[in-house]
PDB file with one MODEL, atoms N, CA, C and O in Angstrom:
MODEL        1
ATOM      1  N   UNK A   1      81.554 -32.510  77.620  1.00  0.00           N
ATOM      2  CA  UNK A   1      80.858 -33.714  78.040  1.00  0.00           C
ATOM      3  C   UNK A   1      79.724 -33.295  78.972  1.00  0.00           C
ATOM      4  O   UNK A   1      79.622 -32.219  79.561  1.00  0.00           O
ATOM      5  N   UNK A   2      78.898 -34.327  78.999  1.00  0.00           N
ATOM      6  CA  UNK A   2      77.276 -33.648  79.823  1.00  0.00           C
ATOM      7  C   UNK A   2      77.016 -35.219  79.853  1.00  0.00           C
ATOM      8  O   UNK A   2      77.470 -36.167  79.212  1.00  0.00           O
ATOM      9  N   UNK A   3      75.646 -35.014  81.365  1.00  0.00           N
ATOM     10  CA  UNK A   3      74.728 -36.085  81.554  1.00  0.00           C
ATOM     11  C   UNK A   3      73.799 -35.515  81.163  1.00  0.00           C
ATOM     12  O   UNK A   3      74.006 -34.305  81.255  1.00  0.00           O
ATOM     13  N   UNK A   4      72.722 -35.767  80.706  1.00  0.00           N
ATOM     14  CA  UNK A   4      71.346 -35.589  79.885  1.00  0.00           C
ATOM     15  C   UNK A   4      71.117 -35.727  81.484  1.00  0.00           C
ATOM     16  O   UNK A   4      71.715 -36.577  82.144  1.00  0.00           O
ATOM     17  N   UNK A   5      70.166 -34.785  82.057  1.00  0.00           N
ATOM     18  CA  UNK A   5      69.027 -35.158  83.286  1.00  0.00           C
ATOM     19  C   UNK A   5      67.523 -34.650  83.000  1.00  0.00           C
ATOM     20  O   UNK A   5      67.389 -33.472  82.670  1.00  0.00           O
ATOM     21  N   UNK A   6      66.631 -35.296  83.083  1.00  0.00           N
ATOM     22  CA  UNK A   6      65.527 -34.958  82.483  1.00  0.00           C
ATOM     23  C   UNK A   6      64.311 -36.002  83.736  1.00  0.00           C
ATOM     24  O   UNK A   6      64.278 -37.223  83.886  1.00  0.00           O
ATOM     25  N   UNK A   7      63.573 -35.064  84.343  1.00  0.00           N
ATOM     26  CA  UNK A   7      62.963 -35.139  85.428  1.00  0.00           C
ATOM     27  C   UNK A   7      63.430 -35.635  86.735  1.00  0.00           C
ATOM     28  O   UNK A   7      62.839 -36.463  87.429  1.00  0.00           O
ATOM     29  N   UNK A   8      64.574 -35.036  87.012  1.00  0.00           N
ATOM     30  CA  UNK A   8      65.328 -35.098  88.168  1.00  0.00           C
ATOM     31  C   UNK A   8      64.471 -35.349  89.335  1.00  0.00           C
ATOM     32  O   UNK A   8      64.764 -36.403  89.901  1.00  0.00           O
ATOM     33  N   UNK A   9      63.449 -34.661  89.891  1.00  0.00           N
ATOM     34  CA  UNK A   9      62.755 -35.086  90.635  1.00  0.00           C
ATOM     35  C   UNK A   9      61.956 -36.121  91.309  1.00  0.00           C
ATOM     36  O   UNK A   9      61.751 -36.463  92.474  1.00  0.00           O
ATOM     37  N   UNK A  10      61.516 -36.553  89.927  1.00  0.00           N
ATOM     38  CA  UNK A  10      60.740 -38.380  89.948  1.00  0.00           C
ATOM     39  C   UNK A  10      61.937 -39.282  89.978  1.00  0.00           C
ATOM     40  O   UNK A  10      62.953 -39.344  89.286  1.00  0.00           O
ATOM     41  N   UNK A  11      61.376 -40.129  91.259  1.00  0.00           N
ATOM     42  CA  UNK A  11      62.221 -41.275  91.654  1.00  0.00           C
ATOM     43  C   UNK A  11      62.403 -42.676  90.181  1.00  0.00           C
ATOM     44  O   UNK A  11      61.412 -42.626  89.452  1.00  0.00           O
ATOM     45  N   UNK A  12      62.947 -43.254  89.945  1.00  0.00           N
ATOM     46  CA  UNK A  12      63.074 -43.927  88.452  1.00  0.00           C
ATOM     47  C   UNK A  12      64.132 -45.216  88.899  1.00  0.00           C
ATOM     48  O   UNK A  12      65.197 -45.155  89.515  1.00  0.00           O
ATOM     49  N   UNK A  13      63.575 -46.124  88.469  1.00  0.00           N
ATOM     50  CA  UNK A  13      64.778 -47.498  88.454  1.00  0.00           C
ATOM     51  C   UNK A  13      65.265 -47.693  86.820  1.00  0.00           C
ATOM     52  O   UNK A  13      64.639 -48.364  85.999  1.00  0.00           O
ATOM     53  N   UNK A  14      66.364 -47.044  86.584  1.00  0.00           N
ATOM     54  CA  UNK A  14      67.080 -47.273  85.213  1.00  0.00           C
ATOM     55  C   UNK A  14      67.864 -48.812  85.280  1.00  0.00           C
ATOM     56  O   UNK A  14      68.517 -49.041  86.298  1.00  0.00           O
ATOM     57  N   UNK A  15      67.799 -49.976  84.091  1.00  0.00           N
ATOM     58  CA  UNK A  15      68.772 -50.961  83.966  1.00  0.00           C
ATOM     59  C   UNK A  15      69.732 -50.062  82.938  1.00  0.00           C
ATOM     60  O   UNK A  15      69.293 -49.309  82.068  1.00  0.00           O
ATOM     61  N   UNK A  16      70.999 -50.284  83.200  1.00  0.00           N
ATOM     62  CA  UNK A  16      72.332 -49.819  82.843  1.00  0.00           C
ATOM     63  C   UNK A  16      72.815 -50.805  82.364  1.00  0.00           C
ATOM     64  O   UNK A  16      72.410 -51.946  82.590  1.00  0.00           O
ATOM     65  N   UNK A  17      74.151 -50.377  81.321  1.00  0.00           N
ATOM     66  CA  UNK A  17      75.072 -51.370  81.440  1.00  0.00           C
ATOM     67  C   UNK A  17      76.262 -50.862  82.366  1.00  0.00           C
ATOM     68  O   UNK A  17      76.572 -49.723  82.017  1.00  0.00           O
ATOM     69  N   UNK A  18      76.887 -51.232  83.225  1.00  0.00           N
ATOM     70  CA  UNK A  18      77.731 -50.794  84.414  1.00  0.00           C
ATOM     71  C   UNK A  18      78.648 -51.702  84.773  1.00  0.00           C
ATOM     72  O   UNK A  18      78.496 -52.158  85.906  1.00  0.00           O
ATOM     73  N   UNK A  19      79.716 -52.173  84.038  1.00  0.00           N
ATOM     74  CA  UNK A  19      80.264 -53.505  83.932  1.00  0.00           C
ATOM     75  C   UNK A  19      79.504 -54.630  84.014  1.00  0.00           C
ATOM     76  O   UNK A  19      80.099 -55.657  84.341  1.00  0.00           O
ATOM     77  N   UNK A  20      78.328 -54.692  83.797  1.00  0.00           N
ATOM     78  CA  UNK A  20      77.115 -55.440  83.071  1.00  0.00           C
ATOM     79  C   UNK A  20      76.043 -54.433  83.614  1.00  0.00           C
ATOM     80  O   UNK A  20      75.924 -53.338  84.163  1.00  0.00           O
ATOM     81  N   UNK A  21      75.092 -55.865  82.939  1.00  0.00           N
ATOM     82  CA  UNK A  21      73.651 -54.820  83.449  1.00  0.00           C
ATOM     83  C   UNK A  21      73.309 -55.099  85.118  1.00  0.00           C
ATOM     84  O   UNK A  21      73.113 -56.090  85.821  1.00  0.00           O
ATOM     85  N   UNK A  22      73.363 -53.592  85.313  1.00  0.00           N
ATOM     86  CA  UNK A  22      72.508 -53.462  86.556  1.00  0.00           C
ATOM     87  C   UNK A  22      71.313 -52.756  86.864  1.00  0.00           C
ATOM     88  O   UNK A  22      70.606 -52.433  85.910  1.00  0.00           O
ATOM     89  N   UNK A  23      70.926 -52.433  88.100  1.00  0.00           N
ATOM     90  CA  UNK A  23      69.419 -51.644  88.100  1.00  0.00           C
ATOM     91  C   UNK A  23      70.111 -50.267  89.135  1.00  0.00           C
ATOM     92  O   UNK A  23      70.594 -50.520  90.239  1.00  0.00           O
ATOM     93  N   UNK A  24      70.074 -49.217  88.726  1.00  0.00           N
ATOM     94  CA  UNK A  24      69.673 -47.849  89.280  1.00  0.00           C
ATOM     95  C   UNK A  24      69.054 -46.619  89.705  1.00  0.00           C
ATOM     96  O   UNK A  24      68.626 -45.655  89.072  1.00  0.00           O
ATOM     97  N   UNK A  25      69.117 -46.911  91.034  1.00  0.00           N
ATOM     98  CA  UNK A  25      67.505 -46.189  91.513  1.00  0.00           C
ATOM     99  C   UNK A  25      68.454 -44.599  91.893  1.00  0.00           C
ATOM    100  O   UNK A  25      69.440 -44.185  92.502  1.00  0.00           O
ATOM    101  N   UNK A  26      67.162 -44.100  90.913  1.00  0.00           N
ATOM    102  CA  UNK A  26      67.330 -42.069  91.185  1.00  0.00           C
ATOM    103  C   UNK A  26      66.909 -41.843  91.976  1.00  0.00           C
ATOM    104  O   UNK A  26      65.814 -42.374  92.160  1.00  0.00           O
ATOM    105  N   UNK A  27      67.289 -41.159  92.746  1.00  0.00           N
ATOM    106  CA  UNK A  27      66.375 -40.172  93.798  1.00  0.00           C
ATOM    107  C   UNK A  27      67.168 -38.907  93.716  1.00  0.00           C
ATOM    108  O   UNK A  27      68.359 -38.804  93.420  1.00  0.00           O
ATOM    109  N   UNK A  28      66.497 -38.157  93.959  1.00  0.00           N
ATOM    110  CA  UNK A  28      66.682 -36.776  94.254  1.00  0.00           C
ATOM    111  C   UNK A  28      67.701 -36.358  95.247  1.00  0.00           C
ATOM    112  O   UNK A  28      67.675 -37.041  96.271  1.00  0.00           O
ATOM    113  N   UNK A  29      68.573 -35.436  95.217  1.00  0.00           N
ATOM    114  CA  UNK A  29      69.865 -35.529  96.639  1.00  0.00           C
ATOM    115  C   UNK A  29      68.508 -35.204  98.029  1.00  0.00           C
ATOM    116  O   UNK A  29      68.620 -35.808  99.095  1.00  0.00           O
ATOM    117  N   UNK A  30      67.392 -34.270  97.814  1.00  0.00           N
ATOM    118  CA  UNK A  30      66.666 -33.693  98.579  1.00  0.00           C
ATOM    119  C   UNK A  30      65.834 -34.481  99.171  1.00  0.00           C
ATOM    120  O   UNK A  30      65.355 -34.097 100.238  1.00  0.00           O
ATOM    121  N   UNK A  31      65.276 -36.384  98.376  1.00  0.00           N
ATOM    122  CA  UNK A  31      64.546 -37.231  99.485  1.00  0.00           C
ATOM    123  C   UNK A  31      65.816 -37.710  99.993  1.00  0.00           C
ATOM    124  O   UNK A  31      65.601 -37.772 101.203  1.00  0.00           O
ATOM    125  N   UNK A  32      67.199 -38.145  99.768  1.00  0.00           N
ATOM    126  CA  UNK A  32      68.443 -38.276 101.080  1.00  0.00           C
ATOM    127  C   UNK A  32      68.101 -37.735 102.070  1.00  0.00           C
ATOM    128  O   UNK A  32      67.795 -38.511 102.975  1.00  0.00           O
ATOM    129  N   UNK A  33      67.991 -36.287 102.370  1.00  0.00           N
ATOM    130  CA  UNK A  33      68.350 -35.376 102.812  1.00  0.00           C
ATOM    131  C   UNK A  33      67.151 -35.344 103.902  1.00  0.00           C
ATOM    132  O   UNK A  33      67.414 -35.240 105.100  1.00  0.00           O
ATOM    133  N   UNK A  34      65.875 -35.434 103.447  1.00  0.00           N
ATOM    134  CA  UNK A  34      64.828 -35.613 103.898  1.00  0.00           C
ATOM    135  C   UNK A  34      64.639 -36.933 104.905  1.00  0.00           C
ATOM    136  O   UNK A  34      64.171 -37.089 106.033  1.00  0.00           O
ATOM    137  N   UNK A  35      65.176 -37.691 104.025  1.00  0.00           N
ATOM    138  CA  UNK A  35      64.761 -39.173 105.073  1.00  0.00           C
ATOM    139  C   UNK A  35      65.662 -39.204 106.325  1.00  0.00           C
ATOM    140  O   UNK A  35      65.332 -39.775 107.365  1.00  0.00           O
ATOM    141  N   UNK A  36      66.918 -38.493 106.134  1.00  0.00           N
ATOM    142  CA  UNK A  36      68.189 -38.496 107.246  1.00  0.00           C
ATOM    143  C   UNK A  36      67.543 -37.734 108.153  1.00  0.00           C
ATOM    144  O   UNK A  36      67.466 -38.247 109.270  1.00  0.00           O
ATOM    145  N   UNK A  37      66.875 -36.272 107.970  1.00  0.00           N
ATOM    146  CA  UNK A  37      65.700 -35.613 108.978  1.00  0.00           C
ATOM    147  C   UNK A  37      65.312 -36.182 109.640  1.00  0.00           C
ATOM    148  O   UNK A  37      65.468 -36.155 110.861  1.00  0.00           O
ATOM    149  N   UNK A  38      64.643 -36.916 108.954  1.00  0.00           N
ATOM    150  CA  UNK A  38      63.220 -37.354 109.331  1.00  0.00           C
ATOM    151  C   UNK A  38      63.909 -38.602 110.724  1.00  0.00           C
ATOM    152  O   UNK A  38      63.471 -38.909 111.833  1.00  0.00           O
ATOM    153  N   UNK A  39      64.780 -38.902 110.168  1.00  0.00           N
ATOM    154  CA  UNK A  39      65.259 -40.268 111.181  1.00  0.00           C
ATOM    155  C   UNK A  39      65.795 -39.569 112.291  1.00  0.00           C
ATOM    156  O   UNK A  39      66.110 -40.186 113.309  1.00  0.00           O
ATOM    157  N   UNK A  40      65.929 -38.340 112.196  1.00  0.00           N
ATOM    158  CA  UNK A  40      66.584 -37.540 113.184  1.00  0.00           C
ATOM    159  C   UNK A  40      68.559 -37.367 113.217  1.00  0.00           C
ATOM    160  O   UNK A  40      69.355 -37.172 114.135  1.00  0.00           O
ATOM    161  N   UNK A  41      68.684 -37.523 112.005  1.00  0.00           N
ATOM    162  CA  UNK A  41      69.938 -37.674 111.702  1.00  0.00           C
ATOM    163  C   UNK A  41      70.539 -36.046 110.941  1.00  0.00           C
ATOM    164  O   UNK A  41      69.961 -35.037 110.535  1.00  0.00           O
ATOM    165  N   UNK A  42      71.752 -36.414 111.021  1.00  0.00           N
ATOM    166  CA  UNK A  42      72.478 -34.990 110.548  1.00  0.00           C
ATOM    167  C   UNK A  42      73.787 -35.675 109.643  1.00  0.00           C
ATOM    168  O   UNK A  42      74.387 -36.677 110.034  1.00  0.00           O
ATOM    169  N   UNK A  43      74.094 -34.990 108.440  1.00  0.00           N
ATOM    170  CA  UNK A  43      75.065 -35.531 108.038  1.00  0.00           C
ATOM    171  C   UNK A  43      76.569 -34.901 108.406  1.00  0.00           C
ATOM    172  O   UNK A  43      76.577 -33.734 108.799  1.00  0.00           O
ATOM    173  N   UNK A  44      77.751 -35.557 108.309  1.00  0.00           N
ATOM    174  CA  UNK A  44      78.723 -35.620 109.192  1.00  0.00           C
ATOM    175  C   UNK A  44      79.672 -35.690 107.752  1.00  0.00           C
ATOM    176  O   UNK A  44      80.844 -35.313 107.734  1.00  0.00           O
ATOM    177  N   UNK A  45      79.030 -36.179 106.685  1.00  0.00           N
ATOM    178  CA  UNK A  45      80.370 -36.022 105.452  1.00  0.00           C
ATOM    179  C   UNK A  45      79.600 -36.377 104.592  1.00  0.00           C
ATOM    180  O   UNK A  45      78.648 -37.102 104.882  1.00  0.00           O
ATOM    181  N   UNK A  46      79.835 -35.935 103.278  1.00  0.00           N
ATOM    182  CA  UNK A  46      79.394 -36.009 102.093  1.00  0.00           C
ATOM    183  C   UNK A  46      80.286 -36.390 101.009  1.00  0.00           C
ATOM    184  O   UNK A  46      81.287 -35.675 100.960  1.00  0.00           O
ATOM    185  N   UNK A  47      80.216 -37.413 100.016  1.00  0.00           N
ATOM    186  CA  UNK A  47      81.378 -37.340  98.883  1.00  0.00           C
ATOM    187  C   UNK A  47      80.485 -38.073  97.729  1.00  0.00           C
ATOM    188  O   UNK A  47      79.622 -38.947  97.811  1.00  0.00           O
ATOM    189  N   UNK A  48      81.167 -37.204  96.365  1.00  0.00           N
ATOM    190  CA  UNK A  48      81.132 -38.065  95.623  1.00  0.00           C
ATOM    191  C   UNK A  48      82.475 -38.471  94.795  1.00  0.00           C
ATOM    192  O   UNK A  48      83.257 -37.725  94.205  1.00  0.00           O
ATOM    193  N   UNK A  49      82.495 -39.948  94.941  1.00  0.00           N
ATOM    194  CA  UNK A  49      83.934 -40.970  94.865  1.00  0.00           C
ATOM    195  C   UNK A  49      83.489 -40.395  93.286  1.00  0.00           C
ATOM    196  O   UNK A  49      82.392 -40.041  92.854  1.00  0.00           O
ATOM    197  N   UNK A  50      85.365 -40.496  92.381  1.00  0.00           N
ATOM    198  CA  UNK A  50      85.107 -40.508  91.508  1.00  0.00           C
ATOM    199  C   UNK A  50      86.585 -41.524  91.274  1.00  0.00           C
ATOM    200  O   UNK A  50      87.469 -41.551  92.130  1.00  0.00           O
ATOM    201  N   UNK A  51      86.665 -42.377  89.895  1.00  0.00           N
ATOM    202  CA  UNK A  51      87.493 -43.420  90.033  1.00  0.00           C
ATOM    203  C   UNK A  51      88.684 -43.098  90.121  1.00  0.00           C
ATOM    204  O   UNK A  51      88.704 -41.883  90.320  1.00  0.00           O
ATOM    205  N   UNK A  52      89.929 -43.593  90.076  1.00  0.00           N
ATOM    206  CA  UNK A  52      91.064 -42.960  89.706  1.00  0.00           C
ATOM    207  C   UNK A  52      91.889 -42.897  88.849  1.00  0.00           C
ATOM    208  O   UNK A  52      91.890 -43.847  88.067  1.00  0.00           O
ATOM    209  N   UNK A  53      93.008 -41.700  88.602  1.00  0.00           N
ATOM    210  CA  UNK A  53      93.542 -41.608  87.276  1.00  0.00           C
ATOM    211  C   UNK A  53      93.905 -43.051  86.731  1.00  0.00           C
ATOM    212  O   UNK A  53      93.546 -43.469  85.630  1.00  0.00           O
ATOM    213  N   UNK A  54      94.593 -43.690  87.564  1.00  0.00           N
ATOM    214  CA  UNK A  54      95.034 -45.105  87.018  1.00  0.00           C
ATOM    215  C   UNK A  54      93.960 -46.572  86.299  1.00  0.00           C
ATOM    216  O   UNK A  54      94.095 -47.525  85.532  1.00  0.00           O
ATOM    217  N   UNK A  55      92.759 -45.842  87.282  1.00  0.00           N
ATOM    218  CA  UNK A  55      91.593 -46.512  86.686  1.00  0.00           C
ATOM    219  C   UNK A  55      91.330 -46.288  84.748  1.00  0.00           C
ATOM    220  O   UNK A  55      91.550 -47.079  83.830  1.00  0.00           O
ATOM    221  N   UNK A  56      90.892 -45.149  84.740  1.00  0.00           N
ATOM    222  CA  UNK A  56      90.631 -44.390  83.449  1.00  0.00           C
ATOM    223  C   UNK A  56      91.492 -44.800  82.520  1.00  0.00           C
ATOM    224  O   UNK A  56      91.156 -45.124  81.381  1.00  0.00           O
ATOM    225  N   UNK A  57      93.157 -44.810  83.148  1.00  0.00           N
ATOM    226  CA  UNK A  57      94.561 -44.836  81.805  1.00  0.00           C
ATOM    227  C   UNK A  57      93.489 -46.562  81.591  1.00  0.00           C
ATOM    228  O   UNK A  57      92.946 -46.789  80.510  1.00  0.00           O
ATOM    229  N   UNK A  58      93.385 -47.422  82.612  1.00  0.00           N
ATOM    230  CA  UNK A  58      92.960 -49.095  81.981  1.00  0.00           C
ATOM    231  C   UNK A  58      91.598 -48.927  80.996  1.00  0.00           C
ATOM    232  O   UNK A  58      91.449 -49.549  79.944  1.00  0.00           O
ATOM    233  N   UNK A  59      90.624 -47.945  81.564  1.00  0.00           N
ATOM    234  CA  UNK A  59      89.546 -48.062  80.984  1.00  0.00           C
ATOM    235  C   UNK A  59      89.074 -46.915  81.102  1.00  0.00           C
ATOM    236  O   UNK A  59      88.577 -46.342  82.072  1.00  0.00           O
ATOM    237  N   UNK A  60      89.298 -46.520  79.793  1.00  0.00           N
ATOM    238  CA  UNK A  60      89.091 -45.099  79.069  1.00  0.00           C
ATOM    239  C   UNK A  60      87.660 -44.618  78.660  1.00  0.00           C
ATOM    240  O   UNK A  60      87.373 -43.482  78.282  1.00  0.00           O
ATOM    241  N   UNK A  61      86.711 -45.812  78.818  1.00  0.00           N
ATOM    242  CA  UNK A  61      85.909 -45.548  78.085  1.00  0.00           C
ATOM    243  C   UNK A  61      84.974 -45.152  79.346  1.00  0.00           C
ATOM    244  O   UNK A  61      83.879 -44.638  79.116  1.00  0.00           O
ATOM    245  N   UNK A  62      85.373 -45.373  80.606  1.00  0.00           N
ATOM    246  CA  UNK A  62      85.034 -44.750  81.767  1.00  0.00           C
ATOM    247  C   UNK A  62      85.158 -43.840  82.356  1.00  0.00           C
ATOM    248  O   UNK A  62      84.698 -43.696  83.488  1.00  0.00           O
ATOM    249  N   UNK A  63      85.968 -42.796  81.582  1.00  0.00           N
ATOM    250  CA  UNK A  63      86.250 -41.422  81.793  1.00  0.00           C
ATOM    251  C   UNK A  63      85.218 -40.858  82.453  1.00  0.00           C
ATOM    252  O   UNK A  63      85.333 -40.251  83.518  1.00  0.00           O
ATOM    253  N   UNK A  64      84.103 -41.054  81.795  1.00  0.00           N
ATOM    254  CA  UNK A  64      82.750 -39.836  82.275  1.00  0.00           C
ATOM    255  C   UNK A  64      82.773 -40.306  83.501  1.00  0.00           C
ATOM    256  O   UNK A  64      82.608 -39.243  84.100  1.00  0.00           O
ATOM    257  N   UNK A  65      82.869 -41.257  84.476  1.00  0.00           N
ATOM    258  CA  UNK A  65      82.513 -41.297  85.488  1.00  0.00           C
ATOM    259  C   UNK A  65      83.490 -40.106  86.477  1.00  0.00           C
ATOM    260  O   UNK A  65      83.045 -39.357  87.346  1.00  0.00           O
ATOM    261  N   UNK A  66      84.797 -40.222  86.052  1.00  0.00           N
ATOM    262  CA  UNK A  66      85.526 -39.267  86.479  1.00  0.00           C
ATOM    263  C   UNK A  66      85.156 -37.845  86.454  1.00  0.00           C
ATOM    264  O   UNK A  66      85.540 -37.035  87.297  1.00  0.00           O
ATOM    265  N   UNK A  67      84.429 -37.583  85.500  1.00  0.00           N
ATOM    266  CA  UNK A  67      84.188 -36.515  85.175  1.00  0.00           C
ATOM    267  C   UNK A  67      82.736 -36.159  85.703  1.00  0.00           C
ATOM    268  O   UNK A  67      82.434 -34.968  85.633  1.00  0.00           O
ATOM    269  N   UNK A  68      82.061 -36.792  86.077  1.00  0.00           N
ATOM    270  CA  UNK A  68      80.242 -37.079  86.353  1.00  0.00           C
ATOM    271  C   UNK A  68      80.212 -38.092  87.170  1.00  0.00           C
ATOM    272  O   UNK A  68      80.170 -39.246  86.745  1.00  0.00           O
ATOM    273  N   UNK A  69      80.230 -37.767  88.581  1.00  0.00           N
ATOM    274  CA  UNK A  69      80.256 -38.463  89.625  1.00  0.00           C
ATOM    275  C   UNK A  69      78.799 -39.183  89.570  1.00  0.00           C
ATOM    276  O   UNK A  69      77.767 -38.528  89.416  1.00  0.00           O
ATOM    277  N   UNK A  70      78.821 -40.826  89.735  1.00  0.00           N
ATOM    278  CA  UNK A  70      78.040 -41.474  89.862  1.00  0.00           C
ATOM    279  C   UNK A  70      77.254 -42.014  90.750  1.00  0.00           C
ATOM    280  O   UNK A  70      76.138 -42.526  90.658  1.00  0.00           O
ATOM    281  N   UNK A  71      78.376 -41.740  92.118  1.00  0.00           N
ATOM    282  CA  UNK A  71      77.821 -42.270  93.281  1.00  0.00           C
ATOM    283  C   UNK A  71      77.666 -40.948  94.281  1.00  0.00           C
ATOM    284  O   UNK A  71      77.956 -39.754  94.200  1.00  0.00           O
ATOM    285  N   UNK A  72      77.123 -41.710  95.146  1.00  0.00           N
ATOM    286  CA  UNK A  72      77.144 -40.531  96.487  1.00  0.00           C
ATOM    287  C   UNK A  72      77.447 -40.764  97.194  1.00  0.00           C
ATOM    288  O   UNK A  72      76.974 -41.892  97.334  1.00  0.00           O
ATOM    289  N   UNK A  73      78.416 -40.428  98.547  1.00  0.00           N
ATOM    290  CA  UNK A  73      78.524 -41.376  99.995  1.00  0.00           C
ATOM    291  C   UNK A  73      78.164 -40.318 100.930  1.00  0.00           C
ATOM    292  O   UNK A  73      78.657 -39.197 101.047  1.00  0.00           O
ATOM    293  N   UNK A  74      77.010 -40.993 101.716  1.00  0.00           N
ATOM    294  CA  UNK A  74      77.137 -39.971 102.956  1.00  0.00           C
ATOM    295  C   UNK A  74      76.890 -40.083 104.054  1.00  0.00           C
ATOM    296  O   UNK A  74      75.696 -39.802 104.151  1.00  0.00           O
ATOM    297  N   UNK A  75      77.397 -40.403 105.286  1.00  0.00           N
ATOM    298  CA  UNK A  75      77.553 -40.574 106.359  1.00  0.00           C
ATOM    299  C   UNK A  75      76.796 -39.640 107.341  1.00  0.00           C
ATOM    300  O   UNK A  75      77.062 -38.443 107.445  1.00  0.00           O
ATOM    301  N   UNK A  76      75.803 -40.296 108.074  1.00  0.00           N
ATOM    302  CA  UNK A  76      75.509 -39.309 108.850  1.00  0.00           C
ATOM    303  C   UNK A  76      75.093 -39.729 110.258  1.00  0.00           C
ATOM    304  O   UNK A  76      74.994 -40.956 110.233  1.00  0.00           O
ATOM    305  N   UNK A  77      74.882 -39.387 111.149  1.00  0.00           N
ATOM    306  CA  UNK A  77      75.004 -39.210 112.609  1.00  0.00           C
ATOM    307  C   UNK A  77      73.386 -38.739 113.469  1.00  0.00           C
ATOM    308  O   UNK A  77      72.545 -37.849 113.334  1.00  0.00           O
ATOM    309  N   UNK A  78      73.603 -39.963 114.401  1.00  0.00           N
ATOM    310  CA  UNK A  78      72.193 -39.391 114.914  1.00  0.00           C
ATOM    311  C   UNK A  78      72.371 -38.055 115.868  1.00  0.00           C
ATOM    312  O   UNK A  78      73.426 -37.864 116.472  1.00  0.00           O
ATOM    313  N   UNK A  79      71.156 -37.070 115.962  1.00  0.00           N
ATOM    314  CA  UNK A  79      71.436 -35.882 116.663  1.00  0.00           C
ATOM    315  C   UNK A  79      71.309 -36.223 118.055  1.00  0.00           C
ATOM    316  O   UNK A  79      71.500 -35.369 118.920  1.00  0.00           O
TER     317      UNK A  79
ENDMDL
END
């Protein structure tokens, strides 16, 4: 299994279907990373949630997310 990524760099608003349609904005992990700088911030934890087994056994067809983390969480802290 694979995500197709193709100009990772350029920021992009994709509509999905995502238990309907929604809108998803790309960015790069590196403008995160940048803007938390810039604010004078440091990050303190990083994750990416992925659903759980019990999720997947209901809805299988959501596997990839398990497998291809969709989200990001990251917490960070002013310096």
């Amino acid at each position: 299994m694979y995500k197709k990524i193709g100009n990772y760099l350029d920021d992009r608003v994709e509509e999905l279907n995502f238990w309907g349609k929604t809108l998803h904005y790309h960015r790069p992990l590196s403008k995160y990373m940048a803007a938390l700088e810039k604010a004078g911030m440091y990050v303190s934890s990083f994750r990416e949630p992925v659903p759980p087994g019990e999720l997947i056994e209901l809805y299988p067809e959501q596997e990839y997310h398990y497998r291809i983390p969709s989200f990001v969480v990251i917490r960070a802290k002013s310096i």
